[in-house]
C-alpha positions in Angstrom: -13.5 95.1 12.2 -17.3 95.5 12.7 -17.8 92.6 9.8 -16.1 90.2 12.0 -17.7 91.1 15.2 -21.0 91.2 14.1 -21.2 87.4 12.8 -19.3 86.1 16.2 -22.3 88.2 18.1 -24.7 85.8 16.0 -22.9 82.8 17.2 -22.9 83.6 20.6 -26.6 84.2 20.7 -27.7 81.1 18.9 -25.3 78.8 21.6 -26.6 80.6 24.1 -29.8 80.0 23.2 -28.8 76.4 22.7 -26.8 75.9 26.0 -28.8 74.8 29.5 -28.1 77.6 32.2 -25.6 76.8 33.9 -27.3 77.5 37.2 -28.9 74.5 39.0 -32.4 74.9 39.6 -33.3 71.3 40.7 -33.9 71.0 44.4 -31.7 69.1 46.9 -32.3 65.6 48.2 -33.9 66.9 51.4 -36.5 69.0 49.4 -37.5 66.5 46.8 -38.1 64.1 50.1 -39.9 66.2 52.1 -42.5 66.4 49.1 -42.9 62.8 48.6 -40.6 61.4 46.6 -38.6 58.3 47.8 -35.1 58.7 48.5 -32.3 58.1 46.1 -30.1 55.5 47.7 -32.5 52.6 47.6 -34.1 50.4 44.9 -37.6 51.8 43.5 -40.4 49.7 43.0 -43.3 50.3 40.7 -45.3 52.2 43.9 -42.0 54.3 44.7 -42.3 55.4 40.9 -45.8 56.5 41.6 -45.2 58.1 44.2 -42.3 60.1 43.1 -44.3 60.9 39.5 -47.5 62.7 41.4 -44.6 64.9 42.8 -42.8 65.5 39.7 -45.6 66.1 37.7 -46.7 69.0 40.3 -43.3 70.4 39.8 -43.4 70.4 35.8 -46.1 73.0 36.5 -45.3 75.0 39.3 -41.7 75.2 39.3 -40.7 73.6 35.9 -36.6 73.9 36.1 -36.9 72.5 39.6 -36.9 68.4 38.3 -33.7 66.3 39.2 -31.0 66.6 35.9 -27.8 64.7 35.4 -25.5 67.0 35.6 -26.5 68.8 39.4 -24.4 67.7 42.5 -27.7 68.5 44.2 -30.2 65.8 42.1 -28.1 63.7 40.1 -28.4 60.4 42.0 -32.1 61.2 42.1 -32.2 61.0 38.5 -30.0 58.2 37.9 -32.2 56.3 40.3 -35.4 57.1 38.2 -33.5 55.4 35.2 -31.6 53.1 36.9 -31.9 49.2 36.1 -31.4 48.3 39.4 -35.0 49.1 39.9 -35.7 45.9 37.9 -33.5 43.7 40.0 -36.8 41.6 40.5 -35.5 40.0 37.0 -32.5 37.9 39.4 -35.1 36.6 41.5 -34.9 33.0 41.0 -38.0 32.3 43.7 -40.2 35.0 41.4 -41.6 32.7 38.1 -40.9 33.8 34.7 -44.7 34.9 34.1 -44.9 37.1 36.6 -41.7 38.7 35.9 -42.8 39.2 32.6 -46.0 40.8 34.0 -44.3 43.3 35.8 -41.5 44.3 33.7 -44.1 45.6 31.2 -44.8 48.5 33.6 -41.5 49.9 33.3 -42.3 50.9 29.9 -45.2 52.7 31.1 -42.1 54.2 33.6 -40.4 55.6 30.8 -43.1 56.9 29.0 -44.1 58.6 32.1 -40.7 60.0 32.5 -40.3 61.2 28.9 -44.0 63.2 30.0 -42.7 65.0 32.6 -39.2 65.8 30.7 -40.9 66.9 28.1 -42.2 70.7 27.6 -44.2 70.6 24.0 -44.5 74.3 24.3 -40.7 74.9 23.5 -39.0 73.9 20.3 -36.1 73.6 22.2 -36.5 71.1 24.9 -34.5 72.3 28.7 -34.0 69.1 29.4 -32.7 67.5 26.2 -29.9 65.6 28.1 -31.7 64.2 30.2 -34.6 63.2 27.2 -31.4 61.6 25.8 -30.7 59.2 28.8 -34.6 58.3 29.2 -34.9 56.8 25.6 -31.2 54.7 26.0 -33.5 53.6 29.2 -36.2 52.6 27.3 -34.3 50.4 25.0 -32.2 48.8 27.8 -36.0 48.3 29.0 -37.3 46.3 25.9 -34.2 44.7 25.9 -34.6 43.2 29.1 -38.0 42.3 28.2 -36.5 40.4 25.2 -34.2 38.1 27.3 -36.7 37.2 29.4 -38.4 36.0 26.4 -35.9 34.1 25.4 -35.8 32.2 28.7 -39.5 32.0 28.4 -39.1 30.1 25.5 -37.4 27.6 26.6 -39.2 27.3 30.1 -42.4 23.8 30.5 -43.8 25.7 33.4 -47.6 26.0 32.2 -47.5 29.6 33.0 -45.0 30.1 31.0 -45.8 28.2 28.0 -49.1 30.6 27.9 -47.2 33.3 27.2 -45.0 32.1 24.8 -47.1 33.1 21.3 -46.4 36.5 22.8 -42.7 36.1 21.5 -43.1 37.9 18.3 -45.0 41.1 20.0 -41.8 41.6 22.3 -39.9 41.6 19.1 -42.2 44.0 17.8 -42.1 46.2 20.6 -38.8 46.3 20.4 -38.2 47.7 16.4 -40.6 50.2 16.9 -39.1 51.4 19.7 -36.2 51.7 18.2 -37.4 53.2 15.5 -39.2 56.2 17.8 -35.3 56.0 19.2 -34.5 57.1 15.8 -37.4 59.7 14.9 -36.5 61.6 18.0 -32.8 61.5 17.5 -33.7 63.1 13.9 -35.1 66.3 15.3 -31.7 67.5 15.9 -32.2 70.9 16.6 -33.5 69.3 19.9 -30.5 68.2 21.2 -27.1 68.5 21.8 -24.7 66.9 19.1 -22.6 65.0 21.4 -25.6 63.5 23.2 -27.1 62.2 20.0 -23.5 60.8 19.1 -24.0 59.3 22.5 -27.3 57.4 21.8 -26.0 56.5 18.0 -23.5 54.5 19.9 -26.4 52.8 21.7 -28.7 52.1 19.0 -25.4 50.5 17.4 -24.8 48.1 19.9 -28.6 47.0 20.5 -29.2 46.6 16.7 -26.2 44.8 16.0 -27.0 42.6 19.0 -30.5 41.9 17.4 -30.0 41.6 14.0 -30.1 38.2 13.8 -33.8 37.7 14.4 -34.9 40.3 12.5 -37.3 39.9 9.4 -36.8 41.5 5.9 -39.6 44.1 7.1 -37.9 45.2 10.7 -34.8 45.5 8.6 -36.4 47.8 5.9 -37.9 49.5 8.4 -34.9 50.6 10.2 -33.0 51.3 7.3 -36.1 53.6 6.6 -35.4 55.2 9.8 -31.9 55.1 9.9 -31.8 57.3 6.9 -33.9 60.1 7.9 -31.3 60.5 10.9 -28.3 60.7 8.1 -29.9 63.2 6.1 -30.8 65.4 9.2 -27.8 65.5 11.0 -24.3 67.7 10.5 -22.7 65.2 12.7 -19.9 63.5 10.5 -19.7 60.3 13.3 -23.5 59.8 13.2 -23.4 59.8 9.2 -20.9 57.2 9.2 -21.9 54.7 12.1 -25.3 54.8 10.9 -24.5 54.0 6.8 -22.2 51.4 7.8 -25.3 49.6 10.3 -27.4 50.0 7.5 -25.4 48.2 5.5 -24.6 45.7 8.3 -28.5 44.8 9.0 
């Protein structure tokens, strides 16, 4: 009896240790406004996002459970407006030129780097919010990809403005592989996060490579495969090995 018990005592220590408390720390929608963050309902610009960051930032510190999650009745919508495309709805505004748009959608990189910042707690090995680190990186590559297909259109735009930034065609492209490719180096540290998030994001670097490939060089594709590899050797997760062999092969 005691050989049995013993081992299932083991288990339920390292889930625990694994599992996000299931008590909600973050604040409600009242609190987070009353200490300068913009409220959830509306579209953000880039000033809204500074706004709310100076606060969020504060709160890492001070109360470091207390940031909006995915999962909280309280500060979901808060969260889902930080990563929301919506915010970039600047991108269907015919009036706006191409070259300015592209000007500012380069900022909302610099949004999700700032976000992954304040999720991010390099004093723990285990990260409290891995779910929500998960949903900021799909956000950065639905950022880059955005920034892609308004390249495209670039492209094919005689506006002067436009046709000055259109050498810059091949450094979107960049930007996107190697984002990607930090996608993938993060996904690899598996003890991070949760297995079914992961299989989550595999499904989204799936779909975004397999809508890319086309333009993609010998050296992008090596490099991916590169990547892709070291995520199949690191995980346990039976659905990752597979979708990622067969988009190796696929690139």
């Amino acid at each position: 009896m005691k050989s049995t018990i013993f081992p299932l005592i083991i288990l339920l220590i390292i889930f625990g240790s694994c599992k996000k408390s299931s008590k909600d720390y973050s604040l409600s929608p009242e609190e987070y406004q009353e200490m300068g963050i913009p409220e959830a309902n509306k579209i953000w610009s880039l000033s809204d996002y500074s706004e709310a960051f100076i606060v969020l930032m504060q709160l890492k510190y001070k109360k470091p459970f207390a940031l909006p999650i995915k999962d909280s009745k309280r500060s979901s919508d808060l969260f889902r407006r930080m990563i929301s495309l919506e915010n970039m709805s600047f991108l269907n505004n015919e009036p706006i030129p191409l070259y300015e748009k592209a000007q500012l959608i380069k900022q909302y990189l610099e949004v999700q780097r700032e976000l992954i910042e304040i999720y991010t707690n390099i004093r723990m090995k285990k990260q409290y919010y891995n779910r929500e680190l998960v949903d900021i990186h799909m956000y950065g590559m639905q950022v880059t990809q955005k920034m892609l297909n308004l390249a495209y259109e670039i492209n094919k735009s005689d506006d002067p403005g436009d046709m000055m930034m259109q050498s810059g065609f091949q450094s979107i492209q960049y930007l996107y592989i190697s984002g990607v490719i930090d996608v993938l180096k993060e996904q690899a540290k598996t003890s991070k996060y949760f297995k079914n998030d992961l299989e989550v994001l595999t499904d989204s670097v799936t779909i975004s490579l397999m809508k890319n490939k086309n333009w993609m060089d010998s050296t992008a594709v090596n490099d991916l495969k590169q990547a892709l590899e070291v995520v199949v050797d690191s995980t346990s997760s039976d659905y990752i090995k597979n979708k990622y062999i067969e988009l190796s092969e696929l690139l």
